[in-house]
One Martini backbone bead per residue (centre of mass of N, CA, C, O) as a GRO file, in nm:
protein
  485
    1UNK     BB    1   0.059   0.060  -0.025
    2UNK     BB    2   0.289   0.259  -0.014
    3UNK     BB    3   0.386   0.190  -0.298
    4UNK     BB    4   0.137   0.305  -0.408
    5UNK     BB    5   0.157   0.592  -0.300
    6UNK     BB    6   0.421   0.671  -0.393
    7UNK     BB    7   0.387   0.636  -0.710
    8UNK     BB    8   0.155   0.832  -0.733
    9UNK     BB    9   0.274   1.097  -0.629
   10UNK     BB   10   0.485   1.112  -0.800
   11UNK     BB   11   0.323   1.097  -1.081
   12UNK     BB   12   0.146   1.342  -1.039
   13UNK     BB   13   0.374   1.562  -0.970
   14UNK     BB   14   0.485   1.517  -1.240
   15UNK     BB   15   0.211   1.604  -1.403
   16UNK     BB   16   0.176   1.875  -1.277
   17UNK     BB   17   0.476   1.985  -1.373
   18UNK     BB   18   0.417   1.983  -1.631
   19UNK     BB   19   0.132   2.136  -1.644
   20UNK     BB   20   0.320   2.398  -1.573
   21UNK     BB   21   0.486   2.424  -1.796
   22UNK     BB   22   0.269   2.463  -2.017
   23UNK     BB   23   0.216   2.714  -1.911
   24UNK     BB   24   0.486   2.860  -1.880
   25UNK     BB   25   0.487   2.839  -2.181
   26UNK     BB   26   0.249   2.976  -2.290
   27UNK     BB   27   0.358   3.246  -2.161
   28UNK     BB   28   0.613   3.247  -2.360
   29UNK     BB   29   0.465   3.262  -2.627
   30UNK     BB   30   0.299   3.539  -2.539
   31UNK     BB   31   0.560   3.717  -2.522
   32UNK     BB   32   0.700   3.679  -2.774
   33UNK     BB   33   0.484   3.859  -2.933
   34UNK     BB   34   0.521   4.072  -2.825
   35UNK     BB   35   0.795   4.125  -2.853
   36UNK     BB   36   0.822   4.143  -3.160
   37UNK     BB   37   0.633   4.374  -3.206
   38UNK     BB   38   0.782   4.569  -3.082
   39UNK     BB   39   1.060   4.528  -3.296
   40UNK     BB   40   0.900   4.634  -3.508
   41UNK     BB   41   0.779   4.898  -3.423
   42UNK     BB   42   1.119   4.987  -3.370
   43UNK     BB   43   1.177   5.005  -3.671
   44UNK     BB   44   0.915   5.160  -3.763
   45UNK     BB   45   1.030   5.422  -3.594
   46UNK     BB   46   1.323   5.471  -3.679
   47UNK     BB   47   1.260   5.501  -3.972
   48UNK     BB   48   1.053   5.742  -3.929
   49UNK     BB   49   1.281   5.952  -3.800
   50UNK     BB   50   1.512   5.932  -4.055
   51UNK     BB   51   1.313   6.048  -4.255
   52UNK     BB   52   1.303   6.312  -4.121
   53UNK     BB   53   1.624   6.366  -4.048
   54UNK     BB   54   1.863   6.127  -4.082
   55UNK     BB   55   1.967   6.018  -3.860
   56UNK     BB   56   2.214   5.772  -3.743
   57UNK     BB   57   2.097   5.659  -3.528
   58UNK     BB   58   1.810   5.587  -3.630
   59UNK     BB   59   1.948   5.333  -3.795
   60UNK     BB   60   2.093   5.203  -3.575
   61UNK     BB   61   1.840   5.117  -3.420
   62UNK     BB   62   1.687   4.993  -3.691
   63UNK     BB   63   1.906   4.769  -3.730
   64UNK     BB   64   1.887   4.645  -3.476
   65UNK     BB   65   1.554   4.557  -3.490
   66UNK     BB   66   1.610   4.403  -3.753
   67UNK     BB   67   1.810   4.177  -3.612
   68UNK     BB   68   1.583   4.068  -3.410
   69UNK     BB   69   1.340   3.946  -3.577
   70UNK     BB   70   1.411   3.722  -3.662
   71UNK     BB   71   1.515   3.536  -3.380
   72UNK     BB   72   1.196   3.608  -3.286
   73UNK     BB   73   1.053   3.432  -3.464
   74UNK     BB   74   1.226   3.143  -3.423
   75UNK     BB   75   1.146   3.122  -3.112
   76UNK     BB   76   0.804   3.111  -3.201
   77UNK     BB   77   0.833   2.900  -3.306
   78UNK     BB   78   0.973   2.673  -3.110
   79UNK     BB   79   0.771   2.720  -2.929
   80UNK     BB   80   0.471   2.650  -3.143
   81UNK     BB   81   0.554   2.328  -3.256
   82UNK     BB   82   0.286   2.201  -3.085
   83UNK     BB   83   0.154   2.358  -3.291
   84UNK     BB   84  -0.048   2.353  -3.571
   85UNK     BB   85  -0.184   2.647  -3.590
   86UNK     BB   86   0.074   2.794  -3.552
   87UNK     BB   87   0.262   2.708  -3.780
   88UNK     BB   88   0.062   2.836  -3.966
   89UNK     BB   89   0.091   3.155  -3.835
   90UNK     BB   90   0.415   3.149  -3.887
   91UNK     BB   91   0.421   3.158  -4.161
   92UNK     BB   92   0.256   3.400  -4.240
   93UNK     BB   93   0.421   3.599  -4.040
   94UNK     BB   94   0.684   3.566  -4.191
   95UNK     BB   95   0.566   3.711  -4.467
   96UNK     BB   96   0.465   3.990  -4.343
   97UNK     BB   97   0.725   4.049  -4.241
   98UNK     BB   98   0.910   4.063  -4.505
   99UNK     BB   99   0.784   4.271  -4.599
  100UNK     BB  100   0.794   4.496  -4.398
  101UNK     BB  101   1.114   4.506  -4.442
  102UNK     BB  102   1.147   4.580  -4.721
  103UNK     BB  103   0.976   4.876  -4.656
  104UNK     BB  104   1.194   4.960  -4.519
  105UNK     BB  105   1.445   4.916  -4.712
  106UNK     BB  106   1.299   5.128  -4.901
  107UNK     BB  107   1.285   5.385  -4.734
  108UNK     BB  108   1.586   5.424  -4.644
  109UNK     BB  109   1.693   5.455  -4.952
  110UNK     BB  110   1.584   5.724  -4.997
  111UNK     BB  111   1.735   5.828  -4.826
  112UNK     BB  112   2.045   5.765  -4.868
  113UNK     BB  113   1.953   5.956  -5.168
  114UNK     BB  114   1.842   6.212  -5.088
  115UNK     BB  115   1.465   6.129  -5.120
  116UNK     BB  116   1.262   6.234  -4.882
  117UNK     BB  117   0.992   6.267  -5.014
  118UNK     BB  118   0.954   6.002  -5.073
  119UNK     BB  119   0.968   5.859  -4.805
  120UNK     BB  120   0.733   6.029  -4.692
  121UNK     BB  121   0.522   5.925  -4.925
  122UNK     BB  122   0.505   5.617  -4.762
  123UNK     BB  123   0.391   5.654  -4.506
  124UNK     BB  124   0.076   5.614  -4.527
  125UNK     BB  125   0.133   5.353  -4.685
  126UNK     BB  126   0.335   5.176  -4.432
  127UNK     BB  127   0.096   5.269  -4.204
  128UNK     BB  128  -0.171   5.078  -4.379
  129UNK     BB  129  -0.085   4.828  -4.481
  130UNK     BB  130  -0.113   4.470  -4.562
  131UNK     BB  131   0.103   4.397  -4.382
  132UNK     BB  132   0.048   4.562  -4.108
  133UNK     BB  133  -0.253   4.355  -4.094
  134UNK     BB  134  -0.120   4.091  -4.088
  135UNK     BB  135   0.017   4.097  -3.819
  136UNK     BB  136  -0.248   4.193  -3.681
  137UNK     BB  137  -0.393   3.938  -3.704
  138UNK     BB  138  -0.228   3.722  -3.648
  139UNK     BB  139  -0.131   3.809  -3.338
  140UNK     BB  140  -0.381   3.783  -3.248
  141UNK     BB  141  -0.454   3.462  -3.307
  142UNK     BB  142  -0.237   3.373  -3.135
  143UNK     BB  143  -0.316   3.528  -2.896
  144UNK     BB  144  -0.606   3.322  -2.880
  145UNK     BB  145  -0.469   3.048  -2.853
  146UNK     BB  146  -0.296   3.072  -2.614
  147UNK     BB  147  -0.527   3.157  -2.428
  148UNK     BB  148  -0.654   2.876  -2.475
  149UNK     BB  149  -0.471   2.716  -2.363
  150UNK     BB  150  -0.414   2.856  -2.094
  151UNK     BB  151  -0.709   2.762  -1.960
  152UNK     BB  152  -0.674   2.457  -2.024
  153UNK     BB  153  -0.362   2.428  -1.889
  154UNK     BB  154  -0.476   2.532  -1.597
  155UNK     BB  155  -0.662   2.345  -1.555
  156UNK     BB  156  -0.529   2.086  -1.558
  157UNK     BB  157  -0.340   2.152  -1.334
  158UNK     BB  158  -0.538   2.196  -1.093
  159UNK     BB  159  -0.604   1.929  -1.105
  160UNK     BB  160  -0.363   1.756  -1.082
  161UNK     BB  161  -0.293   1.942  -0.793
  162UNK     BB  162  -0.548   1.814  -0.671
  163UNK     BB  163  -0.507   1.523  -0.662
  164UNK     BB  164  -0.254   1.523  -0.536
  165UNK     BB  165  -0.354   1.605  -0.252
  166UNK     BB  166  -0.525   1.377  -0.219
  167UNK     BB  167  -0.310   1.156  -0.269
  168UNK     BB  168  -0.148   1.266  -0.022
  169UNK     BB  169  -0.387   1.280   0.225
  170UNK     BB  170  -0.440   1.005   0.212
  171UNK     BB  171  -0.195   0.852   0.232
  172UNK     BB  172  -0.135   0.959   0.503
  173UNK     BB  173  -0.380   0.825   0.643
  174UNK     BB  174  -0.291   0.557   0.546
  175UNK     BB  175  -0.015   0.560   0.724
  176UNK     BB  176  -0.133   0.648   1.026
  177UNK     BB  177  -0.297   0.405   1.029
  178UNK     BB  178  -0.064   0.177   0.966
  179UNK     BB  179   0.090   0.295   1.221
  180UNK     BB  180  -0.107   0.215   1.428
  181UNK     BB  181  -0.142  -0.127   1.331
  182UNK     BB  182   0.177  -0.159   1.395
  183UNK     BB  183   0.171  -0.110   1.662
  184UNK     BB  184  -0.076  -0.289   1.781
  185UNK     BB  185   0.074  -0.581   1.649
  186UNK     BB  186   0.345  -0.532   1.806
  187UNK     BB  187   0.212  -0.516   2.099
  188UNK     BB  188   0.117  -0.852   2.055
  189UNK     BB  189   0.324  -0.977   1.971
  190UNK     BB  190   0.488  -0.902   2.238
  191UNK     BB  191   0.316  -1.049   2.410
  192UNK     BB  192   0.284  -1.319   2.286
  193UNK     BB  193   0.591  -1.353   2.328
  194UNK     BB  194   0.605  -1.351   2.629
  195UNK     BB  195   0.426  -1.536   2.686
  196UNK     BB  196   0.612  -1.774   2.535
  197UNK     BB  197   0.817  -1.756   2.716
  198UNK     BB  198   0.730  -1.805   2.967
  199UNK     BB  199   0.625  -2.087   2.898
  200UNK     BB  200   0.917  -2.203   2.799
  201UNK     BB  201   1.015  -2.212   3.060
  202UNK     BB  202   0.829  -2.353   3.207
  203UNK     BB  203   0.865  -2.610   3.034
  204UNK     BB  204   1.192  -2.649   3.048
  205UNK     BB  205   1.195  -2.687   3.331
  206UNK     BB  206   0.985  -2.941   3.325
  207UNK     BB  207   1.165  -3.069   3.134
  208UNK     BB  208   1.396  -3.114   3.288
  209UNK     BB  209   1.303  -3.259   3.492
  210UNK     BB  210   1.211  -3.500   3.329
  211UNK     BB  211   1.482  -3.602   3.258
  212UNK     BB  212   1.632  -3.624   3.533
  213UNK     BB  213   1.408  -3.865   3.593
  214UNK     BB  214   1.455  -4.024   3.313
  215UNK     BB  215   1.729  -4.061   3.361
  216UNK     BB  216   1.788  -4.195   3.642
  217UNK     BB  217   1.559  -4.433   3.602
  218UNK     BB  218   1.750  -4.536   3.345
  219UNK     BB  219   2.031  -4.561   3.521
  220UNK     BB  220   1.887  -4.768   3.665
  221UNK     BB  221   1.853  -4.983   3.531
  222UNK     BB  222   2.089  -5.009   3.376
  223UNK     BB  223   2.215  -5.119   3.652
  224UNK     BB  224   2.037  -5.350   3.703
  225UNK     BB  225   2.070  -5.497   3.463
  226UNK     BB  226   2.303  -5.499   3.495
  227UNK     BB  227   2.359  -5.679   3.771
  228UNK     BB  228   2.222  -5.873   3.712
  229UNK     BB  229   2.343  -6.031   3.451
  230UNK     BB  230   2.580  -6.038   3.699
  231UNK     BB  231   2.433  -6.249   3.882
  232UNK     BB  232   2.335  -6.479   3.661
  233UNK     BB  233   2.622  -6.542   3.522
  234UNK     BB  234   2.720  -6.636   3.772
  235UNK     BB  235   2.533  -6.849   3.918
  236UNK     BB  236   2.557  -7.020   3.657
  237UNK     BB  237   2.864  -7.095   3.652
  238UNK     BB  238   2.812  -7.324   3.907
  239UNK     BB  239   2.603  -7.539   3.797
  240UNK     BB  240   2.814  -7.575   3.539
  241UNK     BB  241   3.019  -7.699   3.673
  242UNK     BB  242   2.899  -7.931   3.810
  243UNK     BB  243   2.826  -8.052   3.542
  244UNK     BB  244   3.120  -8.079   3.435
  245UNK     BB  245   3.192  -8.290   3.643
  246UNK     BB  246   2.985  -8.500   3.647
  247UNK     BB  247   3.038  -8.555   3.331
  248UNK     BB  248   3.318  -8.628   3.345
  249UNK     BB  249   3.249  -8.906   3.537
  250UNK     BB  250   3.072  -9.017   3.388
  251UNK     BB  251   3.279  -9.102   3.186
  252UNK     BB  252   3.481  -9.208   3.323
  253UNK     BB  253   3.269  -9.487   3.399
  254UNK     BB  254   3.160  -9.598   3.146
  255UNK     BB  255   3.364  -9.812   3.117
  256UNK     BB  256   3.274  -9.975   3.417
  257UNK     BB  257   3.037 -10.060   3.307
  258UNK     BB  258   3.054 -10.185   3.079
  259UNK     BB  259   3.307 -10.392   3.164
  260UNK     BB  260   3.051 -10.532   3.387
  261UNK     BB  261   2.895 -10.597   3.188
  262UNK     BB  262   3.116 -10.785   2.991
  263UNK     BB  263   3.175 -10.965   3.258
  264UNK     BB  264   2.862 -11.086   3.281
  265UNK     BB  265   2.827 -11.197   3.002
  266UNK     BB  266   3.108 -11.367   2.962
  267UNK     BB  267   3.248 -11.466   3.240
  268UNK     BB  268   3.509 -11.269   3.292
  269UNK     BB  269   3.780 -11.117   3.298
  270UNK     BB  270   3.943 -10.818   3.341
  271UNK     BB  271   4.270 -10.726   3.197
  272UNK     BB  272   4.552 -10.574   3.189
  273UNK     BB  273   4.729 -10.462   3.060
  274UNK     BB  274   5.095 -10.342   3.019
  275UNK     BB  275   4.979 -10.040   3.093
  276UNK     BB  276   4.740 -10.063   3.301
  277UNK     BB  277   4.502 -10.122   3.105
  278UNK     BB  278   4.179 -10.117   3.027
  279UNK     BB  279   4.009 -10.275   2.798
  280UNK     BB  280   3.798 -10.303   2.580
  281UNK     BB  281   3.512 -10.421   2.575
  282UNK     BB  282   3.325 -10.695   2.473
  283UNK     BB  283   3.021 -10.680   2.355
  284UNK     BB  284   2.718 -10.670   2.251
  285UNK     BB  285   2.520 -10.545   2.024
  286UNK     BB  286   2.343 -10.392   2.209
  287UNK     BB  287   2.548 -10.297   2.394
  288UNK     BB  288   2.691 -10.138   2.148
  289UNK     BB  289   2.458  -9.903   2.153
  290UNK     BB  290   2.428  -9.867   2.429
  291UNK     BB  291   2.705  -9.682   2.401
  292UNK     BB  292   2.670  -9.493   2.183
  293UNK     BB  293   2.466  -9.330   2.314
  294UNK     BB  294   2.615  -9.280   2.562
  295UNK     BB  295   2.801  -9.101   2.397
  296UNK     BB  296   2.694  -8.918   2.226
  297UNK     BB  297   2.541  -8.765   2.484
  298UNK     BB  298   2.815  -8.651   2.613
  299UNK     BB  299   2.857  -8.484   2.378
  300UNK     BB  300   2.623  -8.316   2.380
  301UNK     BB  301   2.649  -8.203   2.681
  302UNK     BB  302   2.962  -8.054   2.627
  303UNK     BB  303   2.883  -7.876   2.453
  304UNK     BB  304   2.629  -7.705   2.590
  305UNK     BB  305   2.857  -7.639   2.806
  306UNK     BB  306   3.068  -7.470   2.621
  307UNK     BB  307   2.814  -7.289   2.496
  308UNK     BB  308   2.740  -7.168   2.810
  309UNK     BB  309   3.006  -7.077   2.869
  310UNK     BB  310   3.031  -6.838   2.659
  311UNK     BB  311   2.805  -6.710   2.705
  312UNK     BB  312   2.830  -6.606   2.978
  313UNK     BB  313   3.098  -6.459   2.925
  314UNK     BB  314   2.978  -6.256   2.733
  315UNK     BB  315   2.804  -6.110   2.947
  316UNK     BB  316   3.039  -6.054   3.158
  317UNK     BB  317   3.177  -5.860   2.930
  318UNK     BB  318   2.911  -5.687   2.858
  319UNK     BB  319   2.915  -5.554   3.158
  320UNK     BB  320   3.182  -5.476   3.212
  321UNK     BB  321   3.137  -5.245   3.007
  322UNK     BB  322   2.919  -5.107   3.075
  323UNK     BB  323   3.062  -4.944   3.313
  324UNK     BB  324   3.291  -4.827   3.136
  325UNK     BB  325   3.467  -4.542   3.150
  326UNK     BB  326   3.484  -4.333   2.940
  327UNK     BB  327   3.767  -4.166   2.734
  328UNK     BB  328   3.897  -3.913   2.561
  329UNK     BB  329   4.054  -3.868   2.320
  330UNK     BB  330   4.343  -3.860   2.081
  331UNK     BB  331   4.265  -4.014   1.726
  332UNK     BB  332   4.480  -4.208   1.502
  333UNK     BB  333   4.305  -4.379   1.306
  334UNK     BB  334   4.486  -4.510   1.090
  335UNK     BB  335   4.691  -4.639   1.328
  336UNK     BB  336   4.450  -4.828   1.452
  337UNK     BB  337   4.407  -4.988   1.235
  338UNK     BB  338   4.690  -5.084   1.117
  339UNK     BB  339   4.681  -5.261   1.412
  340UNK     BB  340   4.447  -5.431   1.326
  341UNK     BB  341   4.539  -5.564   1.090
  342UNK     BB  342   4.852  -5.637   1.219
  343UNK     BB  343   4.697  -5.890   1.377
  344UNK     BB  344   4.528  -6.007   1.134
  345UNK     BB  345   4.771  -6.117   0.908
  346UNK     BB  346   4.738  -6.407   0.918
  347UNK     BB  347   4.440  -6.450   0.856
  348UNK     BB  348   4.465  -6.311   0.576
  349UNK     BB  349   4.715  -6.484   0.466
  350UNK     BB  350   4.484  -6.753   0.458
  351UNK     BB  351   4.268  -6.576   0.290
  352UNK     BB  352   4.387  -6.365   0.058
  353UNK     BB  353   4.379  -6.083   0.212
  354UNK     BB  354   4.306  -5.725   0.156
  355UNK     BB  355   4.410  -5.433   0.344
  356UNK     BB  356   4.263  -5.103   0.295
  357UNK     BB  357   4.414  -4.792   0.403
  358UNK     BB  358   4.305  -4.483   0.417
  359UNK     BB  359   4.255  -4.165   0.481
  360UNK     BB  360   4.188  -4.063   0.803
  361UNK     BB  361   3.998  -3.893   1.022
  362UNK     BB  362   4.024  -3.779   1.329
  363UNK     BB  363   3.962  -3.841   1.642
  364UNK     BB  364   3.750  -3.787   1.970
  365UNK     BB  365   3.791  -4.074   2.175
  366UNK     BB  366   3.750  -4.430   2.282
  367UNK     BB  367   4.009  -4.641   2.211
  368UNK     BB  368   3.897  -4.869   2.275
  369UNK     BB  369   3.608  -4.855   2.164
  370UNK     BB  370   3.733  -4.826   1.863
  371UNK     BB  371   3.887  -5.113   1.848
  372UNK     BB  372   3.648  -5.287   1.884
  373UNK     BB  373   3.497  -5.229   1.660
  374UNK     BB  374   3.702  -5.252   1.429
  375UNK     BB  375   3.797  -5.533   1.490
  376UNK     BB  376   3.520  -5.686   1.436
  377UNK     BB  377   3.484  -5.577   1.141
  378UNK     BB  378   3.729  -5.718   1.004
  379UNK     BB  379   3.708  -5.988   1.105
  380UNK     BB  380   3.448  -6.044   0.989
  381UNK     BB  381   3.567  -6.007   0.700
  382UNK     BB  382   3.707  -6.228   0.717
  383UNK     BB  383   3.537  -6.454   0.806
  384UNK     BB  384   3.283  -6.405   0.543
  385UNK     BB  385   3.411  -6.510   0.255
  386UNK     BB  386   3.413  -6.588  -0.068
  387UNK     BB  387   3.418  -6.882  -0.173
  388UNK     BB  388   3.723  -6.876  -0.379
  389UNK     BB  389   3.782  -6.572  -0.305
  390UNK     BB  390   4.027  -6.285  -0.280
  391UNK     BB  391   4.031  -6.064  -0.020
  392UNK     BB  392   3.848  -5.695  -0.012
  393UNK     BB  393   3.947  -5.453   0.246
  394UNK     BB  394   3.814  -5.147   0.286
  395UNK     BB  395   3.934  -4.835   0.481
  396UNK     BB  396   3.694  -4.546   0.493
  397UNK     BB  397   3.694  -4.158   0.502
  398UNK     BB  398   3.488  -3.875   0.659
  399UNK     BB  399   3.380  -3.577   0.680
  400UNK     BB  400   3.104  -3.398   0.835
  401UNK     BB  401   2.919  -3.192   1.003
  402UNK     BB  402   3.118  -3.288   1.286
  403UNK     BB  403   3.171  -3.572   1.179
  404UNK     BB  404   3.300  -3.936   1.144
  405UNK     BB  405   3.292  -4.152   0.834
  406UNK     BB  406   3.285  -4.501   0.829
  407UNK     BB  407   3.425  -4.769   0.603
  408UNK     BB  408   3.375  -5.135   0.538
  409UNK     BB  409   3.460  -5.276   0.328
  410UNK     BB  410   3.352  -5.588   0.116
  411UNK     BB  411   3.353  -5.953  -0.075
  412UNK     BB  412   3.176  -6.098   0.048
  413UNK     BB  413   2.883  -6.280   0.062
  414UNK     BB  414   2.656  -6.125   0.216
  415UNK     BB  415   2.321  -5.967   0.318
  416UNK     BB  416   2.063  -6.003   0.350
  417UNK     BB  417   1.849  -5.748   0.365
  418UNK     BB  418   1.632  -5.874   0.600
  419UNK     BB  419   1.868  -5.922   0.824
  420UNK     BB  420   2.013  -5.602   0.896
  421UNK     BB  421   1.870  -5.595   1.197
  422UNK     BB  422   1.953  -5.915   1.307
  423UNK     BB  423   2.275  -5.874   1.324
  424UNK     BB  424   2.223  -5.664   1.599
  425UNK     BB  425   2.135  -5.882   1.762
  426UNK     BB  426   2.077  -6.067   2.034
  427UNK     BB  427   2.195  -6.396   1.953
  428UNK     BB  428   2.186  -6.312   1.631
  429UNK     BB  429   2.208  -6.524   1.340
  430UNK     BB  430   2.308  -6.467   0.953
  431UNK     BB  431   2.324  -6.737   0.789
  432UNK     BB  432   2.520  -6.943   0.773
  433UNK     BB  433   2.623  -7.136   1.003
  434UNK     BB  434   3.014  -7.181   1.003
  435UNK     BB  435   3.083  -7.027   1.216
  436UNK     BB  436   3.227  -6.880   1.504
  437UNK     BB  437   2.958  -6.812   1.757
  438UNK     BB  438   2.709  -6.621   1.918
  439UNK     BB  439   2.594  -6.298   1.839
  440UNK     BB  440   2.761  -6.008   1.985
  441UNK     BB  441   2.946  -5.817   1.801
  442UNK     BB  442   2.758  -5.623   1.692
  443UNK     BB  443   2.578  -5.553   1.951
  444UNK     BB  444   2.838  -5.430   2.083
  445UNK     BB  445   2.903  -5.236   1.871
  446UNK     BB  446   2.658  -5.048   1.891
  447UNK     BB  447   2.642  -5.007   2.161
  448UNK     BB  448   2.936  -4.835   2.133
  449UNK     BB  449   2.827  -4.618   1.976
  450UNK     BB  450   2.628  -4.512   2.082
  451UNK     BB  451   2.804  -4.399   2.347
  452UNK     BB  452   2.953  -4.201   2.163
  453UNK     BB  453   2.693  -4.069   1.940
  454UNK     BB  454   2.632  -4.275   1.724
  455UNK     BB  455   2.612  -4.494   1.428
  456UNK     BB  456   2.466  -4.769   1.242
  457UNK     BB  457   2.512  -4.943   0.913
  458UNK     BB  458   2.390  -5.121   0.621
  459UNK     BB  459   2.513  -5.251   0.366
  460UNK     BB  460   2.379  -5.554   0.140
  461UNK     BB  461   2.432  -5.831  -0.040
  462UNK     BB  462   2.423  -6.092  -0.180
  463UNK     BB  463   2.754  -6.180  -0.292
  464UNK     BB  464   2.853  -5.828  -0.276
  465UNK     BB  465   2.902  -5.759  -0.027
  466UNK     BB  466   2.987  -5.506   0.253
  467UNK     BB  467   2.856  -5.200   0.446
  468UNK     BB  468   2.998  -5.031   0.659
  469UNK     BB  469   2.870  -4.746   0.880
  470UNK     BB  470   3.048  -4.541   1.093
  471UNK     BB  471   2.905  -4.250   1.304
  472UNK     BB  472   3.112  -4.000   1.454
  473UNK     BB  473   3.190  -3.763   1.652
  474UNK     BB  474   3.494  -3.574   1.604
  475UNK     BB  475   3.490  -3.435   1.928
  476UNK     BB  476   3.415  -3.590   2.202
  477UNK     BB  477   3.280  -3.532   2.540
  478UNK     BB  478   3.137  -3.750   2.732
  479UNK     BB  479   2.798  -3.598   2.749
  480UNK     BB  480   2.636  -3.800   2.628
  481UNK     BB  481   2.537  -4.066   2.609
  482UNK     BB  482   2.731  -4.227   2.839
  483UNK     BB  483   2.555  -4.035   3.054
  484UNK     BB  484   2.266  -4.194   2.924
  485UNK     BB  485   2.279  -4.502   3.010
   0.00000   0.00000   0.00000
């Protein structure tokens, strides 16, 4: 709306300004009409001076204003050139001033010729001339045309100056208004600013304090729950011991046993070899059936427990990982890497594998946990690799708006997608399992990542190898989720 009032004002005002402009055009295209008269006049007065007394004053006065009347001529067609009515009485008047001079120039001579009597009989007959009517007519004409000019373009200056004022007047106040209505907005505005912070403020205490509440909250449970699982895989390994004694004694036996049945069955004693050893029983069929069950069985117990005891020790390392505060400090990531490498570089020398490690950016964090992750991750990618193809492991970095972003490329079998949150679940493994494991290392990994504060994601394909892409601050300060878990 100012724009457009202000757009106006100018655009007015700037026709006012011209259309006074046409006006004092026309009054001096007025003045310039009695101007060329007087000239003429003055020219017609000096002559007849002249030819009175023969006076040089007078010629020399004369032969001024006829010097003067051609340019005063000129000046008065270049004013009325905008008008086609003044340009035809402008040729008129042109014509009609020629001759008059020419009578003056005829007069002069009579003079110079000391013929002073034709002279002075001249005066009434160029007193009152063809000439002298047309001039005296022609400037009537144009000064009716110019009079109808100026009263024309009087009125149009006074509308336009009128107008002009009107819309001064309104712009001014409906600027009022808006300076007005913008106090008014501006003071709701700052109300309801002040509201929202007075509220934001008061919100942020509420957040403050539930969050201290739910954070204290998760901090018990997370400290109870690691108490649990290491109270639960302590009591365990008691009872697990036991059992793995007495399968032990249980195996001890199963010789005695066997060999009192086929002592038994045969009527015979059982006899030391020469090494002082009980040789094998000789069984009947049944009873060497029953013999091998009895051995397969033990051999399954054995497992289940080398098995329970693997998962406990799992437990009680990642009870203990969990307590460990972690202490940021300034790590040299591909040094750290390089020695993850040539840790395991007997296992790449079997498996054909090659280890390329790029330029990688430095971070501040915790460096076992660091070590853990990536020792875990370059593991796996030996450990899982395409069989019959020559392993390659790419170990690659950037940083990213205060991020430091790693990825450990191979071309191992890879991970169906269906399964890419299933690998990092607790005890839980995806694809044919043929090597060993619990199911813990990568569910142990995600969880340090989360505790520096960054995340982990896995992008692969069957068969196509697997990237781990893991993402951690760059300048970790112990203060995020490690103080929040």
């Amino acid at each position: 709306m100012l724009v457009a009032i202000s757009a106006s004002s100018v655009i007015l005002v700037n026709a006012a300004r011209r259309d006074s402009g046409m006006v004092v055009h026309t009054v001096e295209a007025e003045n310039q009409i009695s101007t060329l008269l007087l000239e003429i006049r003055r020219a017609e007065s000096a002559a007849r001076a002249y030819m009175l007394n023969a006076q040089p004053s007078f010629l020399t006065e004369h032969e001024a204003a006829v010097a003067a009347i051609v340019p005063g001529l000129d000046k008065l067609a270049d004013l009325t050139a905008d008008n086609s009515v003044q340009v035809e009485n402008i040729k008129k008047l042109r014509a009609a001033i020629a001759t008059r001079m020419a009578e003056f120039a005829k007069a002069v001579g009579f003079v110079k010729q000391n013929d002073a009597p034709s002279a002075v009989a001249m005066l009434p007959q160029t007193g009152a001339g063809a000439a002298v009517q047309a001039i005296a007519d022609i400037s009537r004409a144009m000064r009716a045309e110019e009079d109808r000019l100026f009263i024309q373009r009087t009125r149009t200056a006074d509308s336009t100056q009128q107008l002009a004022s009107i819309v001064t007047v309104t712009g001014s106040g409906l600027v009022i208004a808006l300076a007005g209505l913008s106090i008014f907005l501006v003071q709701r505005s700052s109300r309801a600013r002040d509201e929202a912070e007075a509220q934001l403020r008061e919100n942020n205490l509420n957040l403050e304090s539930t969050v201290e509440e739910r954070t204290a909250d998760l901090r018990e449970a997370n400290d109870e729950i690691q108490r649990f699982a290491y109270i639960v895989s302590h009591d365990l390994r008691s009872p697990l011991v036991n059992i793995m004694g007495f399968t032990s004694e249980l195996e001890e036996l199963r010789g005695d046993i066997f060999r009192r049945i086929a002592s038994l069955a045969n009527d015979t004693p059982v006899v030391p070899d020469v090494n002082g050893e009980l040789p094998e029983p000789a069984l009947p069929e049944q009873d060497k059936q029953l013999s091998a069950d009895f051995t397969e069985a033990l051999g399954f117990i054995k497992s289940s427990i080398g098995k329970m005891d693997r998962l406990i020790s799992a437990i009680l390392n990642l009870t203990r990982e969990g307590r460990r505060e972690f202490k940021p400090v300034k790590i040299d990531t591909r040094d750290l890497i390089e020695n993850i490498a040539s840790t395991v570089a007997h296992q790449a020398a079997e498996t054909e594998t090659t280890i390329r490690v790029e330029p990688l950016p430095d971070i501040v964090s915790d460096r076992l946990a660091l070590e853990q992750i990536f020792s875990n991750l370059i593991d796996n990618a030996i450990k899982y690799l395409k069989p019959g193809v020559p392993g390659d492991i790419l170990v690659k970095g950037r940083t990213k708006m205060g991020f430091a972003i790693y990825e450990i490329v191979d071309n191992g079998r890879g991970i169906d997608p269906k399964d890419h949150q299933r690998i990092f679940d607790l005890f839980r493994r995806a694809g044919t399992q043929d090597k060993p494991g619990q199911g813990i290392g990568l569910a142990h990994v995600r969880a340090l990542v989360r505790r520096l504060g960054g995340t982990m994601s896995v992008s692969s394909e069957l068969g196509a190898g697997s990237n781990f892409t893991v993402t951690l601050p760059a300048r970790w300060t112990g203060t995020n989720r490690d103080k929040q878990a």
